[in-house]
N, C-alpha and C positions, 0 to 999 in steps of 0.2 A: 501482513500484513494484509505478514498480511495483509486483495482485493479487487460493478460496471452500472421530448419537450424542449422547446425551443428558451432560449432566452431573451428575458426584456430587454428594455432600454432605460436608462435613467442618468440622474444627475451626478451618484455618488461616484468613490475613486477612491485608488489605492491609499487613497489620506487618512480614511475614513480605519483602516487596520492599525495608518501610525496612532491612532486616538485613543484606539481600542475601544469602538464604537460598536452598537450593537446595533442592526437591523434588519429588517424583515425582510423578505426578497420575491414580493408583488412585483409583476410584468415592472412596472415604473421605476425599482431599484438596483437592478441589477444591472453593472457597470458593463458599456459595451467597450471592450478594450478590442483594438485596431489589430485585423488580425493579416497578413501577407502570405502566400501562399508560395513553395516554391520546389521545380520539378523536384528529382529524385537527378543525383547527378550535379547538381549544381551545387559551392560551397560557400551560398551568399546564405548566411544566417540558418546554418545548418546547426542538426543536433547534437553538440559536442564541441561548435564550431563557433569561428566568429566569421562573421563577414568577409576577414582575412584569413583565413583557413588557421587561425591559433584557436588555442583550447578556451572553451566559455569561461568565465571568469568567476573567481569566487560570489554563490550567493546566487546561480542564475538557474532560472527555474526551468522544472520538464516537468509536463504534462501529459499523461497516455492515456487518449479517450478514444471510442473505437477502433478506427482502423490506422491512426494518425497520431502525432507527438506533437503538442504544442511547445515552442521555448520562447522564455520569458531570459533573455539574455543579460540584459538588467539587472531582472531582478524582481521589476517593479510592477511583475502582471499589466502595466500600460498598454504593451503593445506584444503581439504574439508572432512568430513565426512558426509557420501547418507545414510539417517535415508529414509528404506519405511513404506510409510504408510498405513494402513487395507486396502485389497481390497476392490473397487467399488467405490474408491475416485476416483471422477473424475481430471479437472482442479484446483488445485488451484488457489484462487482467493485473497485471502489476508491473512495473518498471523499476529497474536499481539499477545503483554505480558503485564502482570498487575506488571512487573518490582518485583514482589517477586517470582518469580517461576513458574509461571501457564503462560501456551500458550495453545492459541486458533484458530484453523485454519478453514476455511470457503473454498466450490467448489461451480462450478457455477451451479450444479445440489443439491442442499441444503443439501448436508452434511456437519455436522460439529464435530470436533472433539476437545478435549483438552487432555491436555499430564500436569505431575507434575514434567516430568524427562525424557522425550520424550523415553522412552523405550517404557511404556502401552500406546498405546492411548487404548483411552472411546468414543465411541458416546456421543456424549449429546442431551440431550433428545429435539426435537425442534416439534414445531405443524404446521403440514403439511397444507395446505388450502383444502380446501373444492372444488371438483372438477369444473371448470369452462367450459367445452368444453374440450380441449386437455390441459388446463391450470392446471396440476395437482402437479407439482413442482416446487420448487423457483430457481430462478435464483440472488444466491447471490453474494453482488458484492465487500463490503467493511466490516471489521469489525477493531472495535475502544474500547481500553478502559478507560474511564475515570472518576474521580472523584468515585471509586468505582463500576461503572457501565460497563459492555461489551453490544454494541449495535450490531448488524447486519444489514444490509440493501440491497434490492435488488428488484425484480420483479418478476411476474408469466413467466413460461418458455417459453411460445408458444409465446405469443401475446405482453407481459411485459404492457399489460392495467393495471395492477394493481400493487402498490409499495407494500414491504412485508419491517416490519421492526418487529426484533426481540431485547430481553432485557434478561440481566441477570445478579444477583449477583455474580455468582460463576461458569460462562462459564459451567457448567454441565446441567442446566436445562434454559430452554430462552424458554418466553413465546412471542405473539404474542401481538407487541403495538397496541393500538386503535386510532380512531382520523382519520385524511386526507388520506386515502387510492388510490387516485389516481395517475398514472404514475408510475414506474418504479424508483425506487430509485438508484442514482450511485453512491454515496459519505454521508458520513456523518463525522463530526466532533464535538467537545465538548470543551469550554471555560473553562479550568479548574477553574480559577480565579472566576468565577459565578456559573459552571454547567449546563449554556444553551447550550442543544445541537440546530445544525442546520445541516437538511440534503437539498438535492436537487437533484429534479426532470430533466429533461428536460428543464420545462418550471419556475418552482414555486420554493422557500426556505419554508421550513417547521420548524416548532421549537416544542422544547419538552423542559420543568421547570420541570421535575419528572425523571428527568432520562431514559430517554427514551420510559418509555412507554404509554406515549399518545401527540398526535400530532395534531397542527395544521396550515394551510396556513399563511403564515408571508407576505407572497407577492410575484410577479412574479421577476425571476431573466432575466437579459439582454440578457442570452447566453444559446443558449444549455451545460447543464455544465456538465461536467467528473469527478471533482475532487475538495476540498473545502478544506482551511486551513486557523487557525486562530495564529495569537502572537499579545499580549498586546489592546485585543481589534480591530483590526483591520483584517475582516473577506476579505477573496479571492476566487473569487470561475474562474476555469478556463474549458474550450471546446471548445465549435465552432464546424463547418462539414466540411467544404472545409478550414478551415484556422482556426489558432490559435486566441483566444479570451478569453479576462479577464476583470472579475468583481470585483468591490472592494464596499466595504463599513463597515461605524463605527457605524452602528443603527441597533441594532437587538433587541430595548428597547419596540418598539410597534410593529414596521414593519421591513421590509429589503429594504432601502431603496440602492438598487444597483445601483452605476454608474460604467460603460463602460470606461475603460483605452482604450490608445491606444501604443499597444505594435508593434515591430518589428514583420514586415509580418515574420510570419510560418505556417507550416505546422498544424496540428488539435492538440490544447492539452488534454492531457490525466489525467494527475496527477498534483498533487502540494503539497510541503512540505513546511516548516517554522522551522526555530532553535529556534522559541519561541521569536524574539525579532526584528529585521529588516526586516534581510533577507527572501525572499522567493524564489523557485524553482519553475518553470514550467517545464514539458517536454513533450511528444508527438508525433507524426508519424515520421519517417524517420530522427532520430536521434534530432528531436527538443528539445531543451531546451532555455529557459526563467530566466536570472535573475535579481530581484529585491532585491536594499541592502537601499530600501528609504519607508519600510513597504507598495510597491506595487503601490507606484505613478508614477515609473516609472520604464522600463525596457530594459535589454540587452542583445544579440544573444549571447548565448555561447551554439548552437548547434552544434555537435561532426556527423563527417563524417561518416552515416551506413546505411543501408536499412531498417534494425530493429525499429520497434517501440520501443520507451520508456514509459513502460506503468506504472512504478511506480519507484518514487521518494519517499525518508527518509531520517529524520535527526540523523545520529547517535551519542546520546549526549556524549555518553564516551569516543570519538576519536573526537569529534567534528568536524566530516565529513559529508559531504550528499554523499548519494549511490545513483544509479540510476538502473533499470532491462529491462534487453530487452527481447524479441521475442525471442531469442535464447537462451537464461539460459545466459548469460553473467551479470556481472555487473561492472560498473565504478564508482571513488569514486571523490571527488574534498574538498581538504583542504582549498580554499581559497571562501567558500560561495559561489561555482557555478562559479566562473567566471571563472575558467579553469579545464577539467576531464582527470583520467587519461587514459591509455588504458583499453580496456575492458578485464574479468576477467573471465576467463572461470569457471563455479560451477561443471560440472562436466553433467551440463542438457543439451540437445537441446530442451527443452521446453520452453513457456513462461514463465519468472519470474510472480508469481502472489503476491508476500509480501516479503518485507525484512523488518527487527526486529534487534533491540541487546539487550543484555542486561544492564542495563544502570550501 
């Protein structure tokens, strides 16, 4: 998920998502939800946490925009509590949970961290590459967990000549996978239902039968791709450079064998999510979004009025919503599978949104 200007003020609210309302998000719409800030150390409305140091509750939101985690404890994006994180965390870049208590969070300069209760973060211990030229850190870009496994995935920082994909049982220690090491890795995702993962490059789909750590060429994919999501067998992969563009395919048994939809002209996609069974999300530069409710055979504009990229798209099973993250720390929610969002929701950042999470 695959995935980083200030925000207005205005009238609307989280009401406006139960409607499935659509609107624009002009300085004047964008919901300022009430944000509390609190040290590092303290376990008042922490991330993981409740007030009372138990675990957040079904349905309650996390947000990872720059250097910081917003949580919507809730639920209800109303009101936000700003968890910071160790210095020298650069960008966030993606956030996940293994849905029992443990999150893991990824920058695009290769730190990673995990939290049991978002009070302590820990490094975790990750294996740096062996110097290349100026090529001395990762540039990570997506992190995933599944079927027992957290995967990482990304590129070397300078040049991104080389993909970097990391593995681990217990988000604390991640070693370096083996296998197809070329290009720059932007997405990676995992079939629960088998355990095949597939990431992808630019140009190629890569597959790993071990849990991530070892990897090899499945075939070239049709598009430059951003962003990769799978339900019931039925894989997606979406990008493009001047214009939005998606790949679909049901064979990832020998090869990938990807064909090229054709979607409503937009602008370049970024992301893409799936609630596990039909529907799928696209989204992408300058408020693009893409929905699919026929598992990707075909698609409809339900792009939302903003200059902001939408760089990451999630399905949140316990509200049965898809959230959406902009450029500006904002995020919008849509009850009704994409086809309509509501206004955007201030987290409290002007940062890019890099992961949103719940807990399920």
């Amino acid at each position: 998920m695959p995935a980083c200007s200030a925000s207005g003020r205005g009238e609307s609210s989280e009401t406006d998502a139960e409607a499935g309302s659509v609107s624009d998000d002009g300085p004047s719409s964008v919901t300022q939800a009430a944000t509390t800030s609190e040290p590092n150390g303290s376990s008042s409305g922490a991330f993981g946490t409740t007030g009372t140091g138990e675990p957040l509750p079904s349905g309650a939101l996390v947000v990872a925009a720059g250097t910081a985690v917003y949580v919507s404890a809730d639920g209800t994006a109303e009101a936000w509590v700003e968890r910071e994180i160790p210095s020298n965390f650069f960008l966030a870049s993606d956030v996940a949970t293994d849905g029992s208590g443990r999150w893991v969070i990824a920058d695009d300069i290769a730190r990673v961290l995990f939290s049991d209760d978002g009070t302590t973060w820990t490094d975790s211990v990750t294996p740096y590459p062996v110097a290349k030229g100026n090529d001395i850190i990762y540039d990570l870009a997506d992190v995933e967990y599944c079927d027992g496994r957290w995967v990482i995935v990304g590129g070397t920082f300078v040049s991104f000549d080389d993909g970097v994909t990391l593995y681990s049982d217990d988000g604390e220690t991640f070693e370096l996978a083996s296998g197809a090491t070329e290009d720059e890795r932007t997405a990676v995702t995992c079939d629960p239902d088998t355990g095949v993962w597939i990431s992808v490059t630019s140009t190629n789909a890569l597959r790993s039968d071990d849990g991530g750590a070892t990897w090899s060429i499945q075939g070239a994919v049709p598009i430059s791709t951003s962003g990769i999501a799978i339900a019931d067998g039925v894989w997606i992969s979406v990008g493009g450079l001047s214009s939005g563009r998606i790949g679909r395919t049901t064979d990832v048994s020998l090869g990938v064998d990807w064909q090229e939809v054709d979607p409503p002209e937009t602008e370049e996609l970024l992301a893409v999510a799936t609630d596990g069974m039909m529907t799928f999300v696209a989204t992408g530069a300058s408020g693009a979004i893409l929905q699919s409710s026929d598992a990707g055979l075909t698609w409809q504009d339900t792009s939302v009025a903003t200059e902001e990229s939408l760089g990451v798209v999630a399905w949140l099973p316990a509200s049965e919503r898809f959230a959406v993250g902009d450029t500006g720390g904002n995020i919008r929610f849509s009850v009704d599978g994409g086809e309509s969002w509501s206004a955007p929701v201030a987290t409290g950042s002007d940062r890019p949104v890099g992961g949103i999470a719940s807990v399920p």
